[in-house]
C-alpha positions in Angstrom: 11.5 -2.0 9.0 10.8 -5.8 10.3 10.7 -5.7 13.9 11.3 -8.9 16.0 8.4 -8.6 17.7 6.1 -9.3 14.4 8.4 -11.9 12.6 6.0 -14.2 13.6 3.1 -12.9 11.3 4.9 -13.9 8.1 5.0 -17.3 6.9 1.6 -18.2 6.9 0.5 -19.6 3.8 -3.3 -20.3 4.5 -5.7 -18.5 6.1 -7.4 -19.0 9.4 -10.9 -20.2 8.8 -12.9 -18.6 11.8 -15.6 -21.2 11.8 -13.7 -24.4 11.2 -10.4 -25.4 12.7 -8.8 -28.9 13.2 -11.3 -30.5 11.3 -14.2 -29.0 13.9 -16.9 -25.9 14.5 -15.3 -23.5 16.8 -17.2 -23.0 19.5 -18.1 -19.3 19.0 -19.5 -20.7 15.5 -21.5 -23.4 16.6 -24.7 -21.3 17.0 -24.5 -19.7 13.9 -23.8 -23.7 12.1 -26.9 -24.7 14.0 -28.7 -21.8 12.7 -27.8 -22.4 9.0 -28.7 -26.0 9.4 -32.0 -25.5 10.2 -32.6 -23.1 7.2 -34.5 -23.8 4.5 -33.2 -23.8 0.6 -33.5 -20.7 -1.1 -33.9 -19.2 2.2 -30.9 -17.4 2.4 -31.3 -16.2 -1.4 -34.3 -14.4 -0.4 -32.9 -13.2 2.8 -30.1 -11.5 0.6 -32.3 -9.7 -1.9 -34.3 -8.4 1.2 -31.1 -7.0 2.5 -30.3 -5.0 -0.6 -34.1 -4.0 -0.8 -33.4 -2.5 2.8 -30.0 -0.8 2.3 -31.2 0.7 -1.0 -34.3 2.3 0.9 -32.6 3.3 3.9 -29.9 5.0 1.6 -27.1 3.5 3.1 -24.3 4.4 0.4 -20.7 5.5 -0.4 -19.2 7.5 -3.2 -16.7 5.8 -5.6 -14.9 8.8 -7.4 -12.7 6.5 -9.6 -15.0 4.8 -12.3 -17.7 6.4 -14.1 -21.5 6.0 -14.4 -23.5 5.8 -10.6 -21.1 6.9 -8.0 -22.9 5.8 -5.3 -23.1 3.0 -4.3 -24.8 0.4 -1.6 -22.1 -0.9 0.3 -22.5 -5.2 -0.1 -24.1 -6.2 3.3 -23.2 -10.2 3.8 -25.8 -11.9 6.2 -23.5 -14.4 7.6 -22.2 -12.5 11.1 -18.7 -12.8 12.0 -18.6 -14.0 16.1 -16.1 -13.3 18.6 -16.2 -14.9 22.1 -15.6 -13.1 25.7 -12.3 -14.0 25.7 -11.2 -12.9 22.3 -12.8 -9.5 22.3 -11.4 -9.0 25.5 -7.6 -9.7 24.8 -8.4 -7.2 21.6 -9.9 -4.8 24.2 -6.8 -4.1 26.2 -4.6 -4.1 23.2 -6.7 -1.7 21.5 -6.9 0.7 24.6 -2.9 0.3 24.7 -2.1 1.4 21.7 -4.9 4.2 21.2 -3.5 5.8 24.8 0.0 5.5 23.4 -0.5 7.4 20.5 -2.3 9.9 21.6 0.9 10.1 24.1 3.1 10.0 21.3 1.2 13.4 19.7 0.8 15.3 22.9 4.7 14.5 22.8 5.9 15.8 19.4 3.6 18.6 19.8 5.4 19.3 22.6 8.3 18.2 24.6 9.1 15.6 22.3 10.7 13.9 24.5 10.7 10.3 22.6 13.1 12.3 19.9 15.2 13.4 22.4 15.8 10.0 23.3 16.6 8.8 20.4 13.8 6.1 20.5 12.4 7.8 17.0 14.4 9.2 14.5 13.6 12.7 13.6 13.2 12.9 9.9 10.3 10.6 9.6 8.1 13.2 12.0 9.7 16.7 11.6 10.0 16.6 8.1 6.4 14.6 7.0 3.8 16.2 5.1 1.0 15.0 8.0 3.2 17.0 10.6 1.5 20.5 11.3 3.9 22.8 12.8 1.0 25.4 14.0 0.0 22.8 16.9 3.4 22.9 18.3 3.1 24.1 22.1 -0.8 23.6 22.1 -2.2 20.3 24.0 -5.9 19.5 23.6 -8.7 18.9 26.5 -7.6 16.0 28.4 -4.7 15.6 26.1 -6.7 13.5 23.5 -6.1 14.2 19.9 -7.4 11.4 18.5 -10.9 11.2 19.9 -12.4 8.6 17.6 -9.7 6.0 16.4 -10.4 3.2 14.0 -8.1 0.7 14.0 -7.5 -2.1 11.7 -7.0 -5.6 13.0 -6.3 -8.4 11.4 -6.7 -12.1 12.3 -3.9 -14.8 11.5 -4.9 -17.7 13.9 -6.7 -19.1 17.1 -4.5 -16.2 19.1 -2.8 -14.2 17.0 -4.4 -10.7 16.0 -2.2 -7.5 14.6 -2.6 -4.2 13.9 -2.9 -3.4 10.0 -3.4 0.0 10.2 -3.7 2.9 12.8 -7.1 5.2 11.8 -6.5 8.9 14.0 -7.7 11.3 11.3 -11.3 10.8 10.6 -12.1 7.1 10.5 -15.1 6.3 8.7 -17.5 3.5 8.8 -19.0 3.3 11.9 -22.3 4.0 10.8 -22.0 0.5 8.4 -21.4 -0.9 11.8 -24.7 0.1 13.3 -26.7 -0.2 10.5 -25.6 -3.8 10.0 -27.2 -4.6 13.6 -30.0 -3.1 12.6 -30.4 -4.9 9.4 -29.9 -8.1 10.9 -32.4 -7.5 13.8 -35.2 -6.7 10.6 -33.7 -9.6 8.9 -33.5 -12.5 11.3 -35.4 -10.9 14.2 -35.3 -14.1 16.5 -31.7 -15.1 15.8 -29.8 -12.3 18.1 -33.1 -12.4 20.8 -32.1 -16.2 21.5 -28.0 -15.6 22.0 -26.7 -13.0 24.6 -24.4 -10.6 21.9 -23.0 -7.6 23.0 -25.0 -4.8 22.2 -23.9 -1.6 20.0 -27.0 0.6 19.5 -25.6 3.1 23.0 -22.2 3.7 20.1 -24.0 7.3 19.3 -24.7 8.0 22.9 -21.1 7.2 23.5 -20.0 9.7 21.3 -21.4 12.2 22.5 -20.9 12.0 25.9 -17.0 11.9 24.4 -17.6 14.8 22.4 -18.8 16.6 25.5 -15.7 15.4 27.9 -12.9 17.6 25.8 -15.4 20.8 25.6 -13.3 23.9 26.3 -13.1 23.7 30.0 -14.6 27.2 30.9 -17.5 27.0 27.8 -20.7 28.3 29.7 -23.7 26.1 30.1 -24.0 22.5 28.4 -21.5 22.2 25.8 -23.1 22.7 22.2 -21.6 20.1 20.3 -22.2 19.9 16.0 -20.8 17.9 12.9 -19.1 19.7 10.2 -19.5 17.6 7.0 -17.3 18.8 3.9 -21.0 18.6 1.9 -23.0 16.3 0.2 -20.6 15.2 -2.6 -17.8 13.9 0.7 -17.6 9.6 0.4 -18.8 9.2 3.4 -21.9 12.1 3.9 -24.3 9.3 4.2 -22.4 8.7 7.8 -22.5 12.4 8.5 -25.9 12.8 8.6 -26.5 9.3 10.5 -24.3 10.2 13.1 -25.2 14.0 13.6 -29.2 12.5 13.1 -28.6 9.5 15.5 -26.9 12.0 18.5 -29.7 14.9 17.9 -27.0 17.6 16.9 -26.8 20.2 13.9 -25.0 18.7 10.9 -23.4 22.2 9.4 -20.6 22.5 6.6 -18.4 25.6 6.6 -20.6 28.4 5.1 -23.3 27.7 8.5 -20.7 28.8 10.7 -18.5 32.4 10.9 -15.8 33.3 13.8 -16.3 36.3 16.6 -13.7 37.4 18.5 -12.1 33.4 18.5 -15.4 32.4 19.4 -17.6 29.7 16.7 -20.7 30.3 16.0 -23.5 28.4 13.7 -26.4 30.4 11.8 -30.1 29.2 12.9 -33.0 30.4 12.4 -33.4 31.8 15.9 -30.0 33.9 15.5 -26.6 32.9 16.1 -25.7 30.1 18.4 -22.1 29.2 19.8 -20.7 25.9 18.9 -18.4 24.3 21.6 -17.3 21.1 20.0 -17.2 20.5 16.3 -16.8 16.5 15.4 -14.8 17.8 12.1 -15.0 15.4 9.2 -13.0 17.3 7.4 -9.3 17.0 6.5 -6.6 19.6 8.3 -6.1 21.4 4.7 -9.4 22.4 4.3 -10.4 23.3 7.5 -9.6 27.0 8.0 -8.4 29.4 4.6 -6.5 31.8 6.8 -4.5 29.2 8.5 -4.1 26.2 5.6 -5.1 26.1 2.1 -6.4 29.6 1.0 -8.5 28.5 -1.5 -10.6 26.0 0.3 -14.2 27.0 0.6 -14.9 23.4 3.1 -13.9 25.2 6.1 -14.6 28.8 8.7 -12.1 31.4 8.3 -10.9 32.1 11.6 -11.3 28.5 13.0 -7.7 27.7 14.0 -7.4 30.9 15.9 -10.5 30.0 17.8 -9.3 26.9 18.4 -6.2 28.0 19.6 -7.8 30.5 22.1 -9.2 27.5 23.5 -12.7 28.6 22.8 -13.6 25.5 20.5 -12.8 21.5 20.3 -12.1 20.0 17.3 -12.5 16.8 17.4 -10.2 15.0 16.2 -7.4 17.9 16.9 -5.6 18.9 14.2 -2.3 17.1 13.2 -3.4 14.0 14.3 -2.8 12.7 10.7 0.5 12.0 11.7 -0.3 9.3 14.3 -1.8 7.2 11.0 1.2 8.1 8.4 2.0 5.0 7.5 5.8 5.5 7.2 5.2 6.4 11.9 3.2 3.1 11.6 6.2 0.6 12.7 7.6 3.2 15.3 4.0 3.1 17.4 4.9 -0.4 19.8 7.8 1.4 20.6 5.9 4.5 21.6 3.6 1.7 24.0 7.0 1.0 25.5 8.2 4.5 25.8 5.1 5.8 27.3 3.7 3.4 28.9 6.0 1.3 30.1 4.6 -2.4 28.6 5.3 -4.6 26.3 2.4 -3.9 23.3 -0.4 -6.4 23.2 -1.2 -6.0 19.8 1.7 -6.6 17.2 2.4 -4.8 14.1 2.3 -6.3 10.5 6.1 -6.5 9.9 6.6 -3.4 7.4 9.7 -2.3 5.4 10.0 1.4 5.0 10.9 2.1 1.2 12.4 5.7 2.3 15.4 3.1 3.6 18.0 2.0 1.2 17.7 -1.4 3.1 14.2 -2.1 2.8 13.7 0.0 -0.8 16.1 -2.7 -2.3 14.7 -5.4 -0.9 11.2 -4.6 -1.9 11.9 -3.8 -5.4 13.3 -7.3 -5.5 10.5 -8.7 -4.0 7.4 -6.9 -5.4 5.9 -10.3 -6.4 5.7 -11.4 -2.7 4.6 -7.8 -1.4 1.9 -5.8 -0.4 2.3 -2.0 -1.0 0.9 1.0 -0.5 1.2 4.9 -0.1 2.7 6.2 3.2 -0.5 8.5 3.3 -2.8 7.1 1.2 -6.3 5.3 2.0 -9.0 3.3 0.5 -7.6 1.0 -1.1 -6.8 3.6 -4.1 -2.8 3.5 -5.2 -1.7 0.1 -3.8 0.3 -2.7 -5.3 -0.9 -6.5 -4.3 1.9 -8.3 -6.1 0.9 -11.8 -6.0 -2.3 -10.5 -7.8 -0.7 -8.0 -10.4 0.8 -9.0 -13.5 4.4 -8.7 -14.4 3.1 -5.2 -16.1 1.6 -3.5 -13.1 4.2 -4.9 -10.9 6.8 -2.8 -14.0 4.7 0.0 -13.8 4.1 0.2 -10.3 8.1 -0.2 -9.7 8.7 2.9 -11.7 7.1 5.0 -9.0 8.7 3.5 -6.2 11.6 4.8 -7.9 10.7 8.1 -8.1 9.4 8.6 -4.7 10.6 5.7 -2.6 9.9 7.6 0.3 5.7 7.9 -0.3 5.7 4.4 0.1 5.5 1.4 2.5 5.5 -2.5 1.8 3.8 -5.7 4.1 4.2 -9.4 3.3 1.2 -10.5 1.7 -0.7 -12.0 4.7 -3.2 -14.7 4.5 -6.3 -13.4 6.4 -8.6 -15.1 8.2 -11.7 -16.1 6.4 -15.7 -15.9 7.6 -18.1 -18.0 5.8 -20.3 -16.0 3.3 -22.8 -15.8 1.4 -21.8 -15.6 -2.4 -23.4 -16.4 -5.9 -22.6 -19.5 -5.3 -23.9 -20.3 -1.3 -21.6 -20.3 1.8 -17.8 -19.8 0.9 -15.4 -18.9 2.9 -13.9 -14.5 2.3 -10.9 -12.8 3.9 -12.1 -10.0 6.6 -10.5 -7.6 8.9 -12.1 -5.7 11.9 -12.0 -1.7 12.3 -12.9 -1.6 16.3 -13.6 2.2 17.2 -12.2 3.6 20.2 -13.6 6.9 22.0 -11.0 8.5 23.7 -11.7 11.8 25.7 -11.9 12.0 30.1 -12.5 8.5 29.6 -11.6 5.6 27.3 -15.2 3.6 25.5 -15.1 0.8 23.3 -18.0 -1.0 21.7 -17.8 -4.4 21.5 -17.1 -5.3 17.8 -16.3 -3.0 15.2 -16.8 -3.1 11.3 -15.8 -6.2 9.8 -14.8 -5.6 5.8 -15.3 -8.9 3.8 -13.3 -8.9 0.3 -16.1 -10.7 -1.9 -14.1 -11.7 -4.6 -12.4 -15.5 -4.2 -9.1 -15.2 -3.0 -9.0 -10.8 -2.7 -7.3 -10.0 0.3 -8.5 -6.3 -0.6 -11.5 -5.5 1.5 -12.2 -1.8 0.8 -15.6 -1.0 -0.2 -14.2 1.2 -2.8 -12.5 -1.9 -4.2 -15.6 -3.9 -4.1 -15.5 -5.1 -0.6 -18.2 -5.7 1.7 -19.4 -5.6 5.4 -20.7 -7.9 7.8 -22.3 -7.5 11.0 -19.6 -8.3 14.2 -20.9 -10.7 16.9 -19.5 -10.5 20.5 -20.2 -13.1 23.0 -20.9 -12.1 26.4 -20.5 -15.2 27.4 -17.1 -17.3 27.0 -16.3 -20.4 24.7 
């Protein structure tokens, strides 16, 4: 479904080098050309093994289920920052904060009232009858009304001005702990290169959180509210950011089998007895999360959980049936929900999108699958995407049989030409396609920290910047100062 307010982000048929543009350094760059000008050779070779020395010790990794042999993996750190100025973090600020506030509108909503459908602003069918929809949060609004307490949302960079939304995060967004340890690493690395230029910090991110976590508590919970992370285990993608986070905030990382259910109240097993839990930072999916409620034979979650959530005796964070808010067949409906809301025009744009569940847009697509981008309405990763400018005339066949069969799984983008970052490759400084995950805290209050993860796809001329699909990440600069 192309809406007129994103025509504007097809067409481009080159992307947007950050550093250089009209023949000149952008300002924001200028330090970091002055700092690789001054290097000596071979200095950023060495620089690079150091970095994957460091990663490898600190054990920063991810699982790849899909290919065989090692599945983890160290995520590619590149040692080229990406830099933002005051200005343009600041536009993505308020456009971020928009759009976060408006969908967790929108879910209170059709939770609720649902008064958007009742105004015919959204059709029905898309929400009511989606697989991400959970029917057993109907007539239930969380603390403060937040559903989505950590969003991670992807932005995307087509020029000087022009920044849209990719992808809306609500579930359980990963990668923030990339983000933190890429500061880090760079501090080790270059330790008088962020000392002499005033960047944004990000270290206080884990503080953030949980003083976030503690906002939507259950109001009457007695004493300071005890707040822990359940992780679906060590095996989960992303446990490595489990542990970081629960180590970096100084709570108990638990999985299921460490907590049981009394009388709708949680409780974790320690070695000094039983200890109620107020606030569990869930990383894991709705369907696992409670037996007696969801999926019976799941063993990831606490039988009994969704009735003590229900009672109001526990936070889950994010609620439950916020997957919905990051479908990607709700995706083109979310600037209308800024409008219907909030009354304002969104600040951040959508990627035009055609819905393949519409005869419309199926047709075209199929027609068009060399031009297109697409991917599963609920899918993530990376994994079970089409780029058709990259695919052959085989996997474009292939993948065109499955649109057949279930048009309605599926979503399609024009093939945008990202903005690129310089970067260090096999072969020196070349310029990669990135994005940028900001993360956005929403709970009595709204916190951002400046930057976010940028995703660098390594390979000449991918636009696919998934680590799972051999991506990497670079550390995100934000000028306090404007350019």
């Amino acid at each position: 479904m192309m809406g007129r307010e994103t025509q504007a982000a097809a067409g481009h048929s080159a992307g947007f080098d950050e550093m250089h543009h009209a023949g000149a350094c952008r300002a924001p760059y200028e330090i970091i050309r002055d700092w690789l000008e001054g290097l000596p050779p071979d200095f950023l070779l060495r620089k690079h093994a150091e970095a994957e020395l460091l990663f490898r010790r600190i054990g920063v990794t991810f699982t790849v289920y899909s290919e065989g042999g090692d599945l983890e993996r160290t995520i590619p750190f590149d040692i080229i920052p990406r830099v933002l100025d005051a200005d343009e973090w600041a536009f993505l600020e308020r456009g971020l904060r928009q759009r976060v506030r408006a969908l967790n509108a929108f879910l209170v909503d059709i939770y609720n009232g649902r008064e958007i459908l009742r105004a015919g602003r959204i059709p029905q069918a898309p929400i009511l009858l989606n697989a991400s929809f959970r029917p057993e949060m109907q007539n239930f609004t969380p603390v403060h009304g937040a559903y989505t307490h950590v969003a991670g949302i992807d932005i995307v960079r087509l020029g000087p001005r022009e920044f849209y939304v990719l992808e809306d995060n609500c579930r359980v967004p990963s990668g923030v702990s990339y983000m933190l340890e890429n500061r880090e690493a760079m501090t080790r690395l270059f330790p008088g290169l962020l000392g002499h230029h005033r960047v944004a910090p990000i270290s206080h991110y884990p503080e953030e959180l949980l003083d976030t976590l503690r906002s939507v508590a259950p109001p009457h919970c007695p004493g300071d509210p005890t707040v822990a992370l359940l992780t679906p285990g060590i095996f989960n993608s992303a446990y490595y950011e489990h542990s970081f986070l629960a180590d970096e905030m100084g709570i108990e990382l638990v999985e299921g089998a460490d907590l049981f259910i009394d009388d709708n109240i949680v409780f974790v097993r320690t070695t000094e007895g039983p200890r109620r839990v107020d606030v569990l930072y869930r990383r894991v999916d709705d369907d696992f999360l409670d037996p007696l409620t969801f999926r019976s034979d799941s063993t990831l979650g606490v039988p009994g959980l969704f009735g003590a959530y229900r009672a109001g005796n526990v936070t889950l964070a994010n609620a439950v049936g916020t997957s919905i808010a990051d479908d990607k067949s709700i995706y083109p409906y979310v600037p209308e929900m800024v409008r219907f809301y909030l009354g304002e025009e969104p600040l951040l744009a959508n990627v035009p999108t055609f819905d393949c569940g519409r005869a419309e847009d199926f047709s075209y697509v199929l027609s068009h699958l060399e031009d297109l981008v697409v991917k599963e309405a609920r899918g993530s990763g990376g994994y079970g995407m089409l780029v058709g400018p990259q695919a052959s005339a085989a996997e474009r066949e292939t993948f065109a049989a499955r649109l057949r069969a279930r048009p309605g799984d599926y979503i399609a983008q024009p093939t945008l030409a990202l903005s690129t970052c310089p970067t260090y490759v096999e072969s020196g400084i070349a310029p990669r396609h990135v994005d940028l995950r900001p993360f956005v805290l929403v709970g009595k209050k709204i916190h951002i920290v400046p930057g976010g993860l940028t995703r660098v796809a390594l390979r000449e001329g991918s636009l696919v910047v998934n680590s799972s699909q051999g991506g990497g990440t670079k550390d995100t600069w934000v000028l306090e100062t404007r350019c």
